[in-house]
PDB file of N, CA, C and O in Angstrom:
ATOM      1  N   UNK A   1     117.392  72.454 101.163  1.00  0.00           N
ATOM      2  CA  UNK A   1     118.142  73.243 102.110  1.00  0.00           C
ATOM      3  C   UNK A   1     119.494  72.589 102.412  1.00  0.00           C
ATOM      4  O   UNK A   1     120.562  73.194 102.330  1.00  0.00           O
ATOM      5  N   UNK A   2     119.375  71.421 102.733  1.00  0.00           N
ATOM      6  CA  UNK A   2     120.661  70.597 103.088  1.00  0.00           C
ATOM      7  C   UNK A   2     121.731  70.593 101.816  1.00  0.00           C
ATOM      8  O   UNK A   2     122.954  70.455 101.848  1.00  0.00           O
ATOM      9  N   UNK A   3     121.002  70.758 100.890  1.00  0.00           N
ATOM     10  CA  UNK A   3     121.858  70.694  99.242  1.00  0.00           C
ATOM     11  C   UNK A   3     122.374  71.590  99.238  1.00  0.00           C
ATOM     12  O   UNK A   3     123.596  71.612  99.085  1.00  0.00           O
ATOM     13  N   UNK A   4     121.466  72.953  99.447  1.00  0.00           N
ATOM     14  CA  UNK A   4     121.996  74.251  99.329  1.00  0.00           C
ATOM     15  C   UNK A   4     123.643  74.553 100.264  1.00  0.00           C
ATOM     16  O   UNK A   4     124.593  75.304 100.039  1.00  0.00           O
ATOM     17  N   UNK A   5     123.328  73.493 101.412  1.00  0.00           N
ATOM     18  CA  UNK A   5     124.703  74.078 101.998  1.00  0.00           C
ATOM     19  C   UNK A   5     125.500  73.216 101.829  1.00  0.00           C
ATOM     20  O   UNK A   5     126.634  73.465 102.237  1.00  0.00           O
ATOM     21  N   UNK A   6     125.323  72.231 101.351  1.00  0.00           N
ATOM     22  CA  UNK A   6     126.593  71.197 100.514  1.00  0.00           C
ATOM     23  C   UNK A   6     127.245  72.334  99.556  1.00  0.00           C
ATOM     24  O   UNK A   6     128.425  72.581  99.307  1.00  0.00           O
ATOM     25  N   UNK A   7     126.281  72.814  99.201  1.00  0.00           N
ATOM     26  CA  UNK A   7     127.188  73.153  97.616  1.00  0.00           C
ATOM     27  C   UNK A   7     127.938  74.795  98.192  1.00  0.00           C
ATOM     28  O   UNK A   7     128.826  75.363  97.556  1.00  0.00           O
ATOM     29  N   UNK A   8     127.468  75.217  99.219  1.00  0.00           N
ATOM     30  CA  UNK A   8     128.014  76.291  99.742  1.00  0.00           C
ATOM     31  C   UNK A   8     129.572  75.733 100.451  1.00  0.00           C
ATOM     32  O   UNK A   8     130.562  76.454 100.572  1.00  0.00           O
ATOM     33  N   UNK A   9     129.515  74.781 100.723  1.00  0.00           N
ATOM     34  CA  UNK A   9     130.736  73.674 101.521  1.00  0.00           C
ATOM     35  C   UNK A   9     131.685  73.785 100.358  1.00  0.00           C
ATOM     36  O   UNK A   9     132.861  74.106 100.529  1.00  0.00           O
ATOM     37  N   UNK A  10     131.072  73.465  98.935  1.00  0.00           N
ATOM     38  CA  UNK A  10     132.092  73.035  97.913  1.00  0.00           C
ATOM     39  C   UNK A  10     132.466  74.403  97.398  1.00  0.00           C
ATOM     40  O   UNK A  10     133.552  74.443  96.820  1.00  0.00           O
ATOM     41  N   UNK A  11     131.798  75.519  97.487  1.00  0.00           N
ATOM     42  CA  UNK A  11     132.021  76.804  96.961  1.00  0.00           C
ATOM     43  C   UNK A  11     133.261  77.182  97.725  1.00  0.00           C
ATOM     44  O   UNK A  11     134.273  77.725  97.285  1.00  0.00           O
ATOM     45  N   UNK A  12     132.989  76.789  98.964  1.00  0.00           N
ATOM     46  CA  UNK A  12     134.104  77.399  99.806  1.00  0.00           C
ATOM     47  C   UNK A  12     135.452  76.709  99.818  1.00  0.00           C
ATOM     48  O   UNK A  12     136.506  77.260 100.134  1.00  0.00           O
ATOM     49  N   UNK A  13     135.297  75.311  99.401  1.00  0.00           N
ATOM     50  CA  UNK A  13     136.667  74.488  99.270  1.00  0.00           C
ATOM     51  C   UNK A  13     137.044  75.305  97.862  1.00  0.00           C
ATOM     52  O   UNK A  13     138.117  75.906  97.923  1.00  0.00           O
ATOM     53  N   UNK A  14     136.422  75.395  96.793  1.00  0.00           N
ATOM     54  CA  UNK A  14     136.954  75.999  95.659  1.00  0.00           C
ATOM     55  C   UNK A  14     137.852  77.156  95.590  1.00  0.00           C
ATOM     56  O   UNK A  14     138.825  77.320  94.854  1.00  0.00           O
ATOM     57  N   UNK A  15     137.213  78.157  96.747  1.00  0.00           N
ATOM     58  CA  UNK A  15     137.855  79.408  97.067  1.00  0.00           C
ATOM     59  C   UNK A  15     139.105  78.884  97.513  1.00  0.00           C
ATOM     60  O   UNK A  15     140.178  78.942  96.912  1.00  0.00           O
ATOM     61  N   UNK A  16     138.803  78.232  98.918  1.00  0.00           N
ATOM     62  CA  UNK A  16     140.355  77.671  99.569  1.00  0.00           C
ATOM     63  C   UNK A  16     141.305  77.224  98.497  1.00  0.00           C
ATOM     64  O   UNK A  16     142.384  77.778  98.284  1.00  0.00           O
ATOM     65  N   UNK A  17     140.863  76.231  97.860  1.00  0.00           N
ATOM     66  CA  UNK A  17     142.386  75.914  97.066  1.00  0.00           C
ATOM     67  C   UNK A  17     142.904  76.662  95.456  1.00  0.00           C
ATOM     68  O   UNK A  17     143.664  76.172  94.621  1.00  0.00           O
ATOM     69  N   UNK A  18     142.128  78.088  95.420  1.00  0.00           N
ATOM     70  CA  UNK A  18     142.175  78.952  94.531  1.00  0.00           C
ATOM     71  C   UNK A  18     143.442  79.533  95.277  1.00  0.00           C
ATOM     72  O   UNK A  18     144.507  79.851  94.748  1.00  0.00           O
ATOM     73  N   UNK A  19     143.076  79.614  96.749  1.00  0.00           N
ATOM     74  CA  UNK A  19     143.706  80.549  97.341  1.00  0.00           C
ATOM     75  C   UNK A  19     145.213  79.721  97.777  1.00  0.00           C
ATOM     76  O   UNK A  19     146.268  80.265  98.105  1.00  0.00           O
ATOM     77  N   UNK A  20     144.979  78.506  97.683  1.00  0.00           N
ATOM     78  CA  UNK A  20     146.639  77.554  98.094  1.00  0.00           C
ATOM     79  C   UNK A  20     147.308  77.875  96.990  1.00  0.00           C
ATOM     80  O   UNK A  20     148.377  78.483  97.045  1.00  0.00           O
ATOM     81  N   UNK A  21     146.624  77.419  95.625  1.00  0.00           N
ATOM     82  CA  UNK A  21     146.989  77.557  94.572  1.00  0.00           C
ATOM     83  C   UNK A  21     148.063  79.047  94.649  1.00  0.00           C
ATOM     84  O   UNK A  21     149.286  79.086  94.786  1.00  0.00           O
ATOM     85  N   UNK A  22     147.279  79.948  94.534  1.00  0.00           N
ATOM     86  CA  UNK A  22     147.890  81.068  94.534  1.00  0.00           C
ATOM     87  C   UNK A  22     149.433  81.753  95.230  1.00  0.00           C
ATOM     88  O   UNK A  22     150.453  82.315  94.833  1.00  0.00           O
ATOM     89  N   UNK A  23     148.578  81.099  96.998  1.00  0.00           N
ATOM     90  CA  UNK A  23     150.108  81.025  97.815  1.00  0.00           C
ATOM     91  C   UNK A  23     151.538  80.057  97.021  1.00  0.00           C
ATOM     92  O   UNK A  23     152.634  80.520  96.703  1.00  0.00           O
ATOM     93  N   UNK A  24     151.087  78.723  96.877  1.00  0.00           N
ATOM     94  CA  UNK A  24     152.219  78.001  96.430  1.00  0.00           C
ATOM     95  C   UNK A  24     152.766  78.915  95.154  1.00  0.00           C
ATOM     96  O   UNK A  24     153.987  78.758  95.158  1.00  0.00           O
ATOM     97  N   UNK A  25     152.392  79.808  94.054  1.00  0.00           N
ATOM     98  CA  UNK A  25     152.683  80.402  93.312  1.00  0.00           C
ATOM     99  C   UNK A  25     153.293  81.313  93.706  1.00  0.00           C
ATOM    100  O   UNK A  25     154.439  81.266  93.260  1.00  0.00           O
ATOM    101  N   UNK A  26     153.134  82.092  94.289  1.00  0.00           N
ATOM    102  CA  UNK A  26     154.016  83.067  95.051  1.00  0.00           C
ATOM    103  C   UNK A  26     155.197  82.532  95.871  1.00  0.00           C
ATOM    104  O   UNK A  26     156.323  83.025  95.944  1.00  0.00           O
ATOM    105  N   UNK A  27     154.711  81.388  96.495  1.00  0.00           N
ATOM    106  CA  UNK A  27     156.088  80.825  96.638  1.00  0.00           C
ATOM    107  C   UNK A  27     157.545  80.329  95.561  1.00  0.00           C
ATOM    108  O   UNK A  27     158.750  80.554  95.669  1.00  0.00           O
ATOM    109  N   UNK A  28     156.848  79.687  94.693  1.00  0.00           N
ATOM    110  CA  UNK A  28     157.678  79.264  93.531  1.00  0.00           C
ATOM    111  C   UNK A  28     157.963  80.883  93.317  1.00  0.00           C
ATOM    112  O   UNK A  28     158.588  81.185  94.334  1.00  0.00           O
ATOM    113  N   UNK A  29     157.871  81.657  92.794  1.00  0.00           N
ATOM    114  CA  UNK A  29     158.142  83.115  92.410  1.00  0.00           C
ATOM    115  C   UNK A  29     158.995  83.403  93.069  1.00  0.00           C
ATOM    116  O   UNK A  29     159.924  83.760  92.344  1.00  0.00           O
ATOM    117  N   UNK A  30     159.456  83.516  94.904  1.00  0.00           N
ATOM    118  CA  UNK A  30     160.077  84.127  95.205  1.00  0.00           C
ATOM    119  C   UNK A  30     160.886  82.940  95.715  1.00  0.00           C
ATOM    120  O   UNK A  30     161.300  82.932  96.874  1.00  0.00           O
ATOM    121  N   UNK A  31     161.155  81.782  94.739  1.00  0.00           N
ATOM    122  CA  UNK A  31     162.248  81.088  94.820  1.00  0.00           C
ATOM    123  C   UNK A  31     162.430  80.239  96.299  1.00  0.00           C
ATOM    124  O   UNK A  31     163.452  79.591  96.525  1.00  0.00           O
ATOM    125  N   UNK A  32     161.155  80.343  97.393  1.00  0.00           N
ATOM    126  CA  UNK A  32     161.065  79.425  98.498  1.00  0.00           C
ATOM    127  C   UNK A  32     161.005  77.664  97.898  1.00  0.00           C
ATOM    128  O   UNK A  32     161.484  76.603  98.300  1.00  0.00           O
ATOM    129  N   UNK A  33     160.345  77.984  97.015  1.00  0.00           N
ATOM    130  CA  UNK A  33     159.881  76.454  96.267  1.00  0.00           C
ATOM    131  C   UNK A  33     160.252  75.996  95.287  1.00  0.00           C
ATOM    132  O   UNK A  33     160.999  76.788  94.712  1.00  0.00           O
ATOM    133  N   UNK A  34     160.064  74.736  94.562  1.00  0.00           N
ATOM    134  CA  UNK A  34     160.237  74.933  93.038  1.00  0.00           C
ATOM    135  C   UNK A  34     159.133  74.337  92.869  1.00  0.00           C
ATOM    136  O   UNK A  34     158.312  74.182  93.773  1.00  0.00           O
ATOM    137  N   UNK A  35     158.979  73.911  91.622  1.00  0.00           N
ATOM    138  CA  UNK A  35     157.611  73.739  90.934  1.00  0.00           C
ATOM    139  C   UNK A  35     157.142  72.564  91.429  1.00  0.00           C
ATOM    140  O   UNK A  35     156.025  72.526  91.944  1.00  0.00           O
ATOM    141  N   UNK A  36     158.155  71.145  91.311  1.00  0.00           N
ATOM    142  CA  UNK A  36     158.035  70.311  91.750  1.00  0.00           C
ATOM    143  C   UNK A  36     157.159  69.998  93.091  1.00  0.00           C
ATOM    144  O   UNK A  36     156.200  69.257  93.302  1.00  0.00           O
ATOM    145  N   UNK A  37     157.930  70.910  93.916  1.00  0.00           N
ATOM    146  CA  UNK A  37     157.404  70.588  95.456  1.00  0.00           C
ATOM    147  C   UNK A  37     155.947  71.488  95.665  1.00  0.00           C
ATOM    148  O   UNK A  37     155.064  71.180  96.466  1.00  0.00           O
ATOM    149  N   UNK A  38     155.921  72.649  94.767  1.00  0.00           N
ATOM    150  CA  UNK A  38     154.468  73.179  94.816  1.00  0.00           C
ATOM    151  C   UNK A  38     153.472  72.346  94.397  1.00  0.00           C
ATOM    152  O   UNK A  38     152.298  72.295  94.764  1.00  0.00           O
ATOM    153  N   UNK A  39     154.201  71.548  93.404  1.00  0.00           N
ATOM    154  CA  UNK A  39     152.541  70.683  92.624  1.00  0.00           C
ATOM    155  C   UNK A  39     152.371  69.145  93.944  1.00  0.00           C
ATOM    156  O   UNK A  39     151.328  68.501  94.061  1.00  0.00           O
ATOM    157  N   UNK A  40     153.524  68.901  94.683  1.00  0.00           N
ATOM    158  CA  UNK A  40     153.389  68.108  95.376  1.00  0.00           C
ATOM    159  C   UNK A  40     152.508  68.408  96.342  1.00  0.00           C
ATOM    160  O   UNK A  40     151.468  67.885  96.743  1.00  0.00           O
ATOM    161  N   UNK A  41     153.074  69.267  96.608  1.00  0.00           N
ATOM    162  CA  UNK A  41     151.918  70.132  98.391  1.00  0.00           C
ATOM    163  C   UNK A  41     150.342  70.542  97.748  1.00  0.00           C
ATOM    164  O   UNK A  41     149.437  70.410  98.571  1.00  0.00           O
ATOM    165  N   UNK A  42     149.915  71.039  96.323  1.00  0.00           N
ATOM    166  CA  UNK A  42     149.009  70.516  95.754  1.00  0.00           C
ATOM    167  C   UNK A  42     148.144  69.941  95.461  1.00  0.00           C
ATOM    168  O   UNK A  42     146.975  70.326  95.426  1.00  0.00           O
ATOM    169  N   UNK A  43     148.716  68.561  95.107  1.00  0.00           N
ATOM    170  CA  UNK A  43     148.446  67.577  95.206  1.00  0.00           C
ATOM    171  C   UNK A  43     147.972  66.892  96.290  1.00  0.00           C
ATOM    172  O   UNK A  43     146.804  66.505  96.236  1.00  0.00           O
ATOM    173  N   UNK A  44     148.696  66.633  97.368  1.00  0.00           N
ATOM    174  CA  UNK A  44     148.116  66.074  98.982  1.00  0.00           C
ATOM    175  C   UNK A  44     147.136  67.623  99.517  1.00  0.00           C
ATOM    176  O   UNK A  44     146.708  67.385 100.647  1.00  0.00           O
ATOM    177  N   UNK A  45     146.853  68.527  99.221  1.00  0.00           N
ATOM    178  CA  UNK A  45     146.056  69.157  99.401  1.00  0.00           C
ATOM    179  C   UNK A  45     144.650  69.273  98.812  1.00  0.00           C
ATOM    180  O   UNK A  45     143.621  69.787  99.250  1.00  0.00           O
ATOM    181  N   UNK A  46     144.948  68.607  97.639  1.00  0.00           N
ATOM    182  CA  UNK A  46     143.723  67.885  96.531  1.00  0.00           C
ATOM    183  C   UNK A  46     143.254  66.862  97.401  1.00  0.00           C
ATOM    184  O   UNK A  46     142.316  66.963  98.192  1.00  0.00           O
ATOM    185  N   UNK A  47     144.099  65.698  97.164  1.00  0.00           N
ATOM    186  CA  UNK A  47     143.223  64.318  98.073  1.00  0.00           C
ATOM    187  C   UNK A  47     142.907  64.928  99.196  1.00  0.00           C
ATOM    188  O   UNK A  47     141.687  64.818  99.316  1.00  0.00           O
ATOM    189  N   UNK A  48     143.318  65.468 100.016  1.00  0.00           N
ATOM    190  CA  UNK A  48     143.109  65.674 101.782  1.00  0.00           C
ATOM    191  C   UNK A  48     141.486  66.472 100.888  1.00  0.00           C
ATOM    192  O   UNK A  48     140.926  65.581 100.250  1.00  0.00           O
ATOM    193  N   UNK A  49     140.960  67.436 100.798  1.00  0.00           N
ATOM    194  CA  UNK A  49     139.709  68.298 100.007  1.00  0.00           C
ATOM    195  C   UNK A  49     139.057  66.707  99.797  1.00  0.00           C
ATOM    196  O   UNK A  49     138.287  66.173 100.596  1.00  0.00           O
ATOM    197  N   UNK A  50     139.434  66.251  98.845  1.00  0.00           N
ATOM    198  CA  UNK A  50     138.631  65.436  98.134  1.00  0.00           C
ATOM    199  C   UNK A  50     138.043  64.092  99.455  1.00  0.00           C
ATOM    200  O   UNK A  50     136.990  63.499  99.692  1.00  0.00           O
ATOM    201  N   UNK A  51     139.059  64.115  99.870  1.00  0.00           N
ATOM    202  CA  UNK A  51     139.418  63.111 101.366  1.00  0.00           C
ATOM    203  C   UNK A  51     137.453  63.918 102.243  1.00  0.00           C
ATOM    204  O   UNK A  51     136.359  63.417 102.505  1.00  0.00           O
ATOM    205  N   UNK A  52     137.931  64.989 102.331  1.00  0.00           N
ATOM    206  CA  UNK A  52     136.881  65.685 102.946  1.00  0.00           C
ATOM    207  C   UNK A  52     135.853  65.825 102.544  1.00  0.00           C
ATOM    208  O   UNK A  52     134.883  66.044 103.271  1.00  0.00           O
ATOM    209  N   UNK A  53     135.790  65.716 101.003  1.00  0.00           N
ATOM    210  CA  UNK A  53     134.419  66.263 100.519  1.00  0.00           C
ATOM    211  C   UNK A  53     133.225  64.787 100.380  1.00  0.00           C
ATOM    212  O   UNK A  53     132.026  64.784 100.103  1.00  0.00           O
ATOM    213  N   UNK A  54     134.419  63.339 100.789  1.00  0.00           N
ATOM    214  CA  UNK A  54     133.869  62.088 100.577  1.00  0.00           C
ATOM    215  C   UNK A  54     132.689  62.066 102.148  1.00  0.00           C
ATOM    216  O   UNK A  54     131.554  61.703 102.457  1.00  0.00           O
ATOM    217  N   UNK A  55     133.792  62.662 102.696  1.00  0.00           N
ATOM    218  CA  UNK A  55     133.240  62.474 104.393  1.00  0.00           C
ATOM    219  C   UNK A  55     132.074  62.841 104.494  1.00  0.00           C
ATOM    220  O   UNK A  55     131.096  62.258 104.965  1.00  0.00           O
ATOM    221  N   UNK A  56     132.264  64.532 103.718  1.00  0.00           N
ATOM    222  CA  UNK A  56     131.098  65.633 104.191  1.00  0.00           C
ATOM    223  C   UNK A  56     129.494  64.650 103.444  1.00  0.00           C
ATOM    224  O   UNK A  56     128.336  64.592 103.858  1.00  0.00           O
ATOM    225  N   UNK A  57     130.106  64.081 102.350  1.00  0.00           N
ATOM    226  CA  UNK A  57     128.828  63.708 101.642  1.00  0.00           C
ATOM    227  C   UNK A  57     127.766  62.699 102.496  1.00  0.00           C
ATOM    228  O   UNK A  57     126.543  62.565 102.529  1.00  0.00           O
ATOM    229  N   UNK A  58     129.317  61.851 103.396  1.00  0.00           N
ATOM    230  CA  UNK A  58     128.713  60.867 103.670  1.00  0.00           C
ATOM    231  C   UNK A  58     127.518  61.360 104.771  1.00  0.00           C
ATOM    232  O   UNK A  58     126.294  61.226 104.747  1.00  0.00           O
ATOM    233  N   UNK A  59     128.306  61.901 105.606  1.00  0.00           N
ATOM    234  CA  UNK A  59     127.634  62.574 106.375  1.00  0.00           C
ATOM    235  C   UNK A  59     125.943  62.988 106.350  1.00  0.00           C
ATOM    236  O   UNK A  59     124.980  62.577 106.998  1.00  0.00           O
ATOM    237  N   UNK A  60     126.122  64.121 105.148  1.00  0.00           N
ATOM    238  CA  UNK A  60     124.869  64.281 104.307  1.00  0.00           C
ATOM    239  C   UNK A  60     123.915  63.330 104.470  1.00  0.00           C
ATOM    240  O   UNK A  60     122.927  63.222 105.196  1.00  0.00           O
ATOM    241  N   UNK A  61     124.563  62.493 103.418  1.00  0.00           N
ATOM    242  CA  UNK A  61     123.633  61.581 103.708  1.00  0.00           C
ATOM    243  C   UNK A  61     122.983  60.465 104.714  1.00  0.00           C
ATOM    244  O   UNK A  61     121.994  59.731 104.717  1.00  0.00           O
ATOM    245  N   UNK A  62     123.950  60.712 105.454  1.00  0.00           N
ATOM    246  CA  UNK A  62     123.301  60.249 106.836  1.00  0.00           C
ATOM    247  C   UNK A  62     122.186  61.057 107.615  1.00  0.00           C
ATOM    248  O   UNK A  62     121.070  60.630 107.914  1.00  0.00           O
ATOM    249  N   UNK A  63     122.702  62.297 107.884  1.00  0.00           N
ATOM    250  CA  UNK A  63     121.705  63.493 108.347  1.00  0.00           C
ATOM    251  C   UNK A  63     120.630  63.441 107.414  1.00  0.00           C
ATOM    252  O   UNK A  63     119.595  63.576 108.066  1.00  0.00           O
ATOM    253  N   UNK A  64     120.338  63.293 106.038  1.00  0.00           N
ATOM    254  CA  UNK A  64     119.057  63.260 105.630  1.00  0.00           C
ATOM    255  C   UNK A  64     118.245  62.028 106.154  1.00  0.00           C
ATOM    256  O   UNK A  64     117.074  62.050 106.533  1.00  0.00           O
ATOM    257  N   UNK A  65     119.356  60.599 106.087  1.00  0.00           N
ATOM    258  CA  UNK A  65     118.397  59.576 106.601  1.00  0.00           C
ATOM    259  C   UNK A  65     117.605  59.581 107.673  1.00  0.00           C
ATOM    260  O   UNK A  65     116.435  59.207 107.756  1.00  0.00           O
ATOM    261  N   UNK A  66     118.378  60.071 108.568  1.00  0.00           N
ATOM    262  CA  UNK A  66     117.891  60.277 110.158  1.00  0.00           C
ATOM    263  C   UNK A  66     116.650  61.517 110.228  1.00  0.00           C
ATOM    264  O   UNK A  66     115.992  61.844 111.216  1.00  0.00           O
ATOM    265  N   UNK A  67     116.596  61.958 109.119  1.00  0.00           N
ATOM    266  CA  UNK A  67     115.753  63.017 109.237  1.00  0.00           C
ATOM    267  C   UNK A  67     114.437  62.510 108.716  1.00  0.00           C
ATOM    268  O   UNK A  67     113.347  62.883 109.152  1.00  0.00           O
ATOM    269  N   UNK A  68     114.566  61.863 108.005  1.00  0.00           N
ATOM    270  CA  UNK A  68     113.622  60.576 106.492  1.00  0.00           C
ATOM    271  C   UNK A  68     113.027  60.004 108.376  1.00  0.00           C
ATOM    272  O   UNK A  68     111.930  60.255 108.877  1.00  0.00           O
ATOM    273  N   UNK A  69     113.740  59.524 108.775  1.00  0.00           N
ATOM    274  CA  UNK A  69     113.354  58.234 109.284  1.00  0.00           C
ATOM    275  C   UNK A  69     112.443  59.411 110.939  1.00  0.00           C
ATOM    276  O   UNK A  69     111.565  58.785 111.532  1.00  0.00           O
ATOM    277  N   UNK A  70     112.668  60.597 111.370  1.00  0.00           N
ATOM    278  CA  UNK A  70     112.120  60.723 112.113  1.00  0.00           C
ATOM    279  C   UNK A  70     110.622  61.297 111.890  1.00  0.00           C
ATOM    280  O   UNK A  70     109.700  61.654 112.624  1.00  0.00           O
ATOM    281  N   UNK A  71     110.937  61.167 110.012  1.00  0.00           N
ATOM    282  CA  UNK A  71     109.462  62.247 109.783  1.00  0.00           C
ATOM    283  C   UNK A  71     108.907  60.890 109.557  1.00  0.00           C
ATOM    284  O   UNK A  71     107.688  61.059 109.539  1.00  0.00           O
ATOM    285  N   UNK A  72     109.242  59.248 109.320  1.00  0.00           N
ATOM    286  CA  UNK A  72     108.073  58.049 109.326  1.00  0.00           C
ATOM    287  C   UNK A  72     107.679  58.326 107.650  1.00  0.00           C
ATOM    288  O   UNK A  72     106.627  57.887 107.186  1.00  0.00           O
ATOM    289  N   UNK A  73     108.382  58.886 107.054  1.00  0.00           N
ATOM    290  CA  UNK A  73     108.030  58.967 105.276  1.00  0.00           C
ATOM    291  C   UNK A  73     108.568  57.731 105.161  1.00  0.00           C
ATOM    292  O   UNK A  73     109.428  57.211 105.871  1.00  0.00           O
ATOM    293  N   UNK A  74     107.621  57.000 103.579  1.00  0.00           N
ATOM    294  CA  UNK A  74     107.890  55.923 103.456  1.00  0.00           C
ATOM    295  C   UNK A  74     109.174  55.865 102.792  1.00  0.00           C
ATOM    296  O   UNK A  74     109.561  57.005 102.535  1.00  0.00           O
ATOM    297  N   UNK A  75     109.945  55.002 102.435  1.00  0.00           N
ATOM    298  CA  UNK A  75     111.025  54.800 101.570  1.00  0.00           C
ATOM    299  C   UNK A  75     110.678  54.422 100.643  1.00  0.00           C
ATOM    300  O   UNK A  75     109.578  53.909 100.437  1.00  0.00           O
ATOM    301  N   UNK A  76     111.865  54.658  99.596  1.00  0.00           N
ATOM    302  CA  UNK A  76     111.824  53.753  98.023  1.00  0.00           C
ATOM    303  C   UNK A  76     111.619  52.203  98.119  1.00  0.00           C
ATOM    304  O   UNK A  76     111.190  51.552  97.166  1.00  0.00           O
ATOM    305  N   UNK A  77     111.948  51.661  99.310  1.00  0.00           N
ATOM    306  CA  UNK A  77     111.896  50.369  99.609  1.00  0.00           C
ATOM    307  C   UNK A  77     110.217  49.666  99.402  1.00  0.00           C
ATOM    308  O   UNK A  77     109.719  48.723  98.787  1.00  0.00           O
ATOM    309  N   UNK A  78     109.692  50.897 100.430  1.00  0.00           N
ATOM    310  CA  UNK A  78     108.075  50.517 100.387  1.00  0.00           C
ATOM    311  C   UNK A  78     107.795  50.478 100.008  1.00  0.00           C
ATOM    312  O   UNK A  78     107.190  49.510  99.548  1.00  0.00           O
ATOM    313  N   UNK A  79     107.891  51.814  99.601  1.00  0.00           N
ATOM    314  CA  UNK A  79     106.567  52.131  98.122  1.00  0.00           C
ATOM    315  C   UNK A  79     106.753  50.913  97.117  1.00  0.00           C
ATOM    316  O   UNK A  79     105.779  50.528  96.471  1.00  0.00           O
ATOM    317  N   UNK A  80     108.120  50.240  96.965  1.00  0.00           N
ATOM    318  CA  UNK A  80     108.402  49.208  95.548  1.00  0.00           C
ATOM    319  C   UNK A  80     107.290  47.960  96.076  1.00  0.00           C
ATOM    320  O   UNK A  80     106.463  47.372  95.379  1.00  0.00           O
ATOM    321  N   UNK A  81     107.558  47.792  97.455  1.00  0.00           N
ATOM    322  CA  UNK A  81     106.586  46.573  97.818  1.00  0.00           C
ATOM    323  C   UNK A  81     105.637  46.712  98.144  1.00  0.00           C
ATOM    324  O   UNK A  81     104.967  45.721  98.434  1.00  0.00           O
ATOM    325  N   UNK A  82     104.944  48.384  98.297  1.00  0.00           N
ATOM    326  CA  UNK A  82     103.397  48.393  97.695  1.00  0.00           C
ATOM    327  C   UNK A  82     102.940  48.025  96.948  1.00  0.00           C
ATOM    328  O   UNK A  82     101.998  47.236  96.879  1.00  0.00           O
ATOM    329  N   UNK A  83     103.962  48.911  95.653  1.00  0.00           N
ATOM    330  CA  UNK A  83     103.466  48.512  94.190  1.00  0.00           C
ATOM    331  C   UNK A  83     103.259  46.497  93.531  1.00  0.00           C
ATOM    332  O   UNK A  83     102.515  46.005  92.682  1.00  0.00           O
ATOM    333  N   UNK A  84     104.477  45.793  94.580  1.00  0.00           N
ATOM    334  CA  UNK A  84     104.395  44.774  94.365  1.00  0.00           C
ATOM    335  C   UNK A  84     102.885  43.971  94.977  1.00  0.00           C
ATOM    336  O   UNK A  84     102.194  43.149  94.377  1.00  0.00           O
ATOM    337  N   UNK A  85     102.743  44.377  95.968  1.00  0.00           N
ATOM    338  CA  UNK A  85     101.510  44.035  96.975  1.00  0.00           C
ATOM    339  C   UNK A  85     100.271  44.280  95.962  1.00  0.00           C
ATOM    340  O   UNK A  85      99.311  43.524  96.107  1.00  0.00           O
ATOM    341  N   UNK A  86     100.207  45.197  95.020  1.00  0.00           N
ATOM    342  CA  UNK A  86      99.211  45.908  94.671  1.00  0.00           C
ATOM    343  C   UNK A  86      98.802  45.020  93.313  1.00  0.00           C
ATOM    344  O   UNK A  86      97.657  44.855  92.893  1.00  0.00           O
ATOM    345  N   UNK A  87      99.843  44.573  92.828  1.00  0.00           N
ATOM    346  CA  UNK A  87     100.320  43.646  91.262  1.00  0.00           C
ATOM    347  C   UNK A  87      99.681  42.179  91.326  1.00  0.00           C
ATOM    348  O   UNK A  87      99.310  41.568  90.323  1.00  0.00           O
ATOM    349  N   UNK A  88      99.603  41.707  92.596  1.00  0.00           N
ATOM    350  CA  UNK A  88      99.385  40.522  92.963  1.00  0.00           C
ATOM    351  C   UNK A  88      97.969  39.958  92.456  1.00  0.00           C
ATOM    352  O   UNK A  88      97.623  38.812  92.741  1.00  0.00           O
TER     353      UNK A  88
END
């Protein structure tokens, strides 16, 4: 579920900068811009997305931990030092 709306997050950044994309094109067209400064504004509109999409993940994955940790499921941690406990 939580995946599902990550990737609905990234669907929607895709749209958004389909849609910058597009504006800055129309700008260059009607001669507000030139190419230069469109791929610039672009560009810092790329990192700033990408800037965001680092956050959103992190996030993620925090909200799953906290969720891990209120349901008391074991971790990958344990279970390894079961298996070690068990080897002995």
């Amino acid at each position: 579920m939580l995946k599902d709306l990550f990737y609905i997050g990234i669907g929607g950044a895709l749209l958004a900068k389909e849609k910058v994309e597009k504006e800055l094109n129309e700008l260059v067209e009607k001669g507000k811009l030139n190419k230069e400064e469109a791929q610039k504004l672009l560009d810092k509109a790329k990192a700033k997305g990408e800037e965001e999409e680092k956050e959103a993940k992190t996030k993620l994955k925090e909200a799953i931990r906290e969720v891990l940790e209120e349901m008391d499921l074991a971790t990958k941690s344990d279970i390894e030092a079961l298996h070690k406990e068990k080897k002995k």
